[in-house]
C-alpha positions in Angstrom: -1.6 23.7 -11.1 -2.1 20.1 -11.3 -3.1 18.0 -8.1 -2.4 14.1 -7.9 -5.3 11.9 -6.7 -6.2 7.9 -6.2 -10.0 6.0 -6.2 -10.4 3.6 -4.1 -12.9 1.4 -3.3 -13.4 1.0 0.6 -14.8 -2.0 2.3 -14.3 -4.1 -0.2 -11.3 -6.4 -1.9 -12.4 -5.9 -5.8 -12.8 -2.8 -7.8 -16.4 -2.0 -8.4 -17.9 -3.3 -4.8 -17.7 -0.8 -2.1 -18.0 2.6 -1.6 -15.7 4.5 -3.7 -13.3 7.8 -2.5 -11.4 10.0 -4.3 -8.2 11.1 -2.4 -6.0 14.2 -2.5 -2.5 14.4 -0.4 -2.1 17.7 -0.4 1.4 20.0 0.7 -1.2 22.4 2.1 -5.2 23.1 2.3 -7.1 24.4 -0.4 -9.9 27.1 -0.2 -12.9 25.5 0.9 -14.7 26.7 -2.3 -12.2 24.7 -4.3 -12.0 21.6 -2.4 -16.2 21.1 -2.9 -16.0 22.2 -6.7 -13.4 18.8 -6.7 -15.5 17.0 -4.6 -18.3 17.9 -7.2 -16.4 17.2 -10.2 -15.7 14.0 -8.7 -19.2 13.4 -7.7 -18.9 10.2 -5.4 -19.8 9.7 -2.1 -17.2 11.5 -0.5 -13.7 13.3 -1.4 -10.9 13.0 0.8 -8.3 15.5 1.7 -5.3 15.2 4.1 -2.5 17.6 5.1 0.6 16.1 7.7 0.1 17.8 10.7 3.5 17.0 13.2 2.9 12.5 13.2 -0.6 13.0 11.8 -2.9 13.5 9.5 -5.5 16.0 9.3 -8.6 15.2 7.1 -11.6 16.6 5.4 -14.1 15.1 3.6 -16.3 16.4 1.2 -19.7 15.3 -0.6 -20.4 16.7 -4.0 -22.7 19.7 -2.0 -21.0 19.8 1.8 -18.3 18.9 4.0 -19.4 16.3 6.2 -18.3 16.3 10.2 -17.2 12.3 10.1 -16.3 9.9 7.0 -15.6 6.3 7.5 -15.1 4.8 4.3 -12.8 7.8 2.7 -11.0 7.9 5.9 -10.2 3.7 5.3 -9.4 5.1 1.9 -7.1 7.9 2.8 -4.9 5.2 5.4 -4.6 3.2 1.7 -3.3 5.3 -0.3 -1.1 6.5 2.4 0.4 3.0 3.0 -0.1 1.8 -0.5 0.5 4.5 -3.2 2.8 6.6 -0.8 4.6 4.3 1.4 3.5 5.8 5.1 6.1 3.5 7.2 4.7 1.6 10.1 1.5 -0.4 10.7 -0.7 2.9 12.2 -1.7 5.9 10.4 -3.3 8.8 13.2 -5.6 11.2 11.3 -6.9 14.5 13.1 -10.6 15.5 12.3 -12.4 18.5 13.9 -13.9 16.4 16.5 -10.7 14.6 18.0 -8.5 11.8 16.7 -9.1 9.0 14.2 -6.2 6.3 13.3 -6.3 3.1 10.5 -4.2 0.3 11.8 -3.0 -2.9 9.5 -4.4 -5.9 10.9 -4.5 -9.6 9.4 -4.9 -8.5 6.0 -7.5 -5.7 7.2 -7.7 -2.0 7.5 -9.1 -1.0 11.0 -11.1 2.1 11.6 -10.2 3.3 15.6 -13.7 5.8 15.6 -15.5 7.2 18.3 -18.6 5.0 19.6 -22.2 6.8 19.2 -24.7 5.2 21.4 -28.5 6.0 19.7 -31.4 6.8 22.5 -34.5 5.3 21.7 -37.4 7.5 20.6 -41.2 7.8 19.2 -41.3 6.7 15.7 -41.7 10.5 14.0 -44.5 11.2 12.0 -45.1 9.6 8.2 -41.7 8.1 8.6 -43.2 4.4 7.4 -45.0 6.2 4.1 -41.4 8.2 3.9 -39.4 4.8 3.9 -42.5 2.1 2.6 -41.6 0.0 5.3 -43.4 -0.2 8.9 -40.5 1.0 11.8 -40.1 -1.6 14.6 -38.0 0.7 16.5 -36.4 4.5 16.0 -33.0 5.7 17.6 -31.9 9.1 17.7 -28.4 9.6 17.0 -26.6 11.9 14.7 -28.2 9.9 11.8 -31.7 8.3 12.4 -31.9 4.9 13.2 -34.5 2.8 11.7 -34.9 -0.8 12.7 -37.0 -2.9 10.1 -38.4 -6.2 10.8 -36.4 -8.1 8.3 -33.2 -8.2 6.1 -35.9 -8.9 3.1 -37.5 -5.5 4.1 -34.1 -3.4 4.3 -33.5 -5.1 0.8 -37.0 -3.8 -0.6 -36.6 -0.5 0.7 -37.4 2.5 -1.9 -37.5 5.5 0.4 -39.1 9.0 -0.8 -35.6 10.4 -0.9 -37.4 14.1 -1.4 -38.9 13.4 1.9 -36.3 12.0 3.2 -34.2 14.9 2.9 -36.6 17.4 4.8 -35.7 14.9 7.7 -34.2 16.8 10.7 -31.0 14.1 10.7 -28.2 14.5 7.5 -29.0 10.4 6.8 -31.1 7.6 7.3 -30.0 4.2 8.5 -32.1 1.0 8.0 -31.0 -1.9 9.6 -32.4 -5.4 10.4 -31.1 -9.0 11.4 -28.9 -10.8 9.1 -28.8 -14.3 7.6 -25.8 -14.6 6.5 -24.0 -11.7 9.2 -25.2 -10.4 12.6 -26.8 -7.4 10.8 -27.9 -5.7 7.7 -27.9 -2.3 6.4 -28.9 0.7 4.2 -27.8 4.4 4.5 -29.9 7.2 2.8 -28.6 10.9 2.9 -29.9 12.5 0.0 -30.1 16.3 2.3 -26.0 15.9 1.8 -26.5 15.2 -1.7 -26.0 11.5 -1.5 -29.0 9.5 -2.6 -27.8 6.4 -1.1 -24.2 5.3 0.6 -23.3 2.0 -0.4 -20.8 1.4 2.6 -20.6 4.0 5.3 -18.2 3.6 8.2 -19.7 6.2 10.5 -22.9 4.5 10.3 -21.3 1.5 12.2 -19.9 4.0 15.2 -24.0 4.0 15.9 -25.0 0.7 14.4 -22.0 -1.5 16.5 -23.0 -0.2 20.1 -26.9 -0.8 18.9 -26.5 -4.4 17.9 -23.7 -5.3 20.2 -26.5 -4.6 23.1 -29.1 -6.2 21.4 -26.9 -9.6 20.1 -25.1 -9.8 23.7 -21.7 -9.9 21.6 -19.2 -7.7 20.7 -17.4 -8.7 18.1 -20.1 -8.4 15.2 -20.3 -9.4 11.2 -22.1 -6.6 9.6 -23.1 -6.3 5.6 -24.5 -3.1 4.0 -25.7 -2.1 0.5 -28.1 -2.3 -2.3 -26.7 -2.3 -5.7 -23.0 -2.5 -4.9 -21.8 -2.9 -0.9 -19.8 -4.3 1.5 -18.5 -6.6 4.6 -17.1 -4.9 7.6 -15.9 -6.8 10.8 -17.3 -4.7 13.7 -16.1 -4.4 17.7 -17.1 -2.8 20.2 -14.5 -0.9 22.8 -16.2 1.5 24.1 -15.9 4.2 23.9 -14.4 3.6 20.9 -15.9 1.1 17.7 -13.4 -1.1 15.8 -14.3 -1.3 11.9 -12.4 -3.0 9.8 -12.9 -3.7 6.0 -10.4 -4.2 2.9 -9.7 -1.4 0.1 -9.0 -1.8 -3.6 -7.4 1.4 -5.8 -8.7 1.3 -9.0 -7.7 4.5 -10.7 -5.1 7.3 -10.1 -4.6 10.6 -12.2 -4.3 14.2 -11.7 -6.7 16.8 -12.0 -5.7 19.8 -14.0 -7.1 23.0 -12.3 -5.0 25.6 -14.7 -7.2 28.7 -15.5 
């Protein structure tokens, strides 16, 4: 058996900036086992599987150790390859996750993310989180990843986290984020306890990060930028209680991946 799949590179409009996906249209699911031993071989951020369920798609996404429960940047991916490599008609692709509905819209040259909106709660700043991330917290928000707000875009740039003691953290990731320069806000994503040392674009991390600085901006509509090494733009609006996240996508490689035994 042989299974087709395309990399693309979410959240950004040239190969090698972004955050990379691997995706897999598939005719039907594969045993769970078999879909993370892909995801592994892949080794990327996240691996991306859809079935068509009635209009929709339903989606998966995998890390190279474990599902995860919500993917941005793969999902941006997945609507890509859809409208791009396998010519899904219309201008709206509606995905199904195990938490509700998703959908990628085309709009002005963009891919939108429609996601749900994730409002963090302010709380005490845990214990040895600054020696954890070598940078002093201004404010913690619990959400279903940590919150970190830094004190500068120069300090979420200088971040070197203790990823081993960042992954004993009771939250799957780690967001930093600070006042931008150049864009409303800045940002970092660290989830090394779901095998991923560091995210360069994440698209979930925006369902928490959009509501956060739309409040604290007084603006909706918000320019975001995250990444160390390699990253990305994203145009960000807040609907509650939905998020708007829109970014471009470039394939760079398509093959197949030979699973005869």
């Amino acid at each position: 058996m042989s299974l087709e799949f395309h990399q693309v590179d979410a959240f950004s409009d040239r190969p090698f900036a972004g955050n990379p996906a691997a995706i897999y249209r598939l005719d039907h699911w594969l045993d769970d086992s078999l879909m993370q031993q892909i995801a592994a071989e892949h080794n990327l951020a996240e691996t991306a599987f859809v079935v068509k369920e009635g209009a929709a798609w339903r989606i998966r996404w995998f890390t190279p150790t474990a599902e995860v429960p919500l993917c941005g940047h793969a999902t941006l991916a997945s609507a890509h390859v859809l409208f791009e490599c396998y010519g899904e008609p219309g201008e709206r692709i509606d995905f199904i996750y195990a938490q509700g509905a998703l959908a990628v819209s085309r709009e002005a040259g963009r891919l939108v993310l429609d996601f749900p909106c994730q409002q963090p709660t302010p709380i005490a700043v845990p214990e040895g989180l600054a020696e954890v991330l070598g940078q002093t917290p201004v404010a913690v928000l619990d959400a279903p990843q940590l919150l970190v707000l830094l004190e500068s875009e120069a300090a979420v740039r200088a971040c070197s986290p203790d990823l081993r003691a960042l992954a004993q953290l009771p939250w799957p990731a780690v967001i930093i984020t600070a006042p931008g320069q150049a864009v409303d806000f800045v940002s970092r994503n660290f989830a090394p306890a779901v095998g991923i040392d560091e995210d360069p674009v994440t698209g979930s991390a925006h369902c928490i990060l959009t509501p956060y600085w739309a409040q604290q901006l007084g603006k909706t509509e918000l320019t975001a930028y995250q990444g160390g090494a390699r990253g990305g733009f994203l145009w960000c609006r807040l609907e509650e209680p939905r998020v708007k996240i829109a970014g471009h996508a470039h394939l760079v490689s398509s093959g197949r991946l030979h699973l005869d035994r």
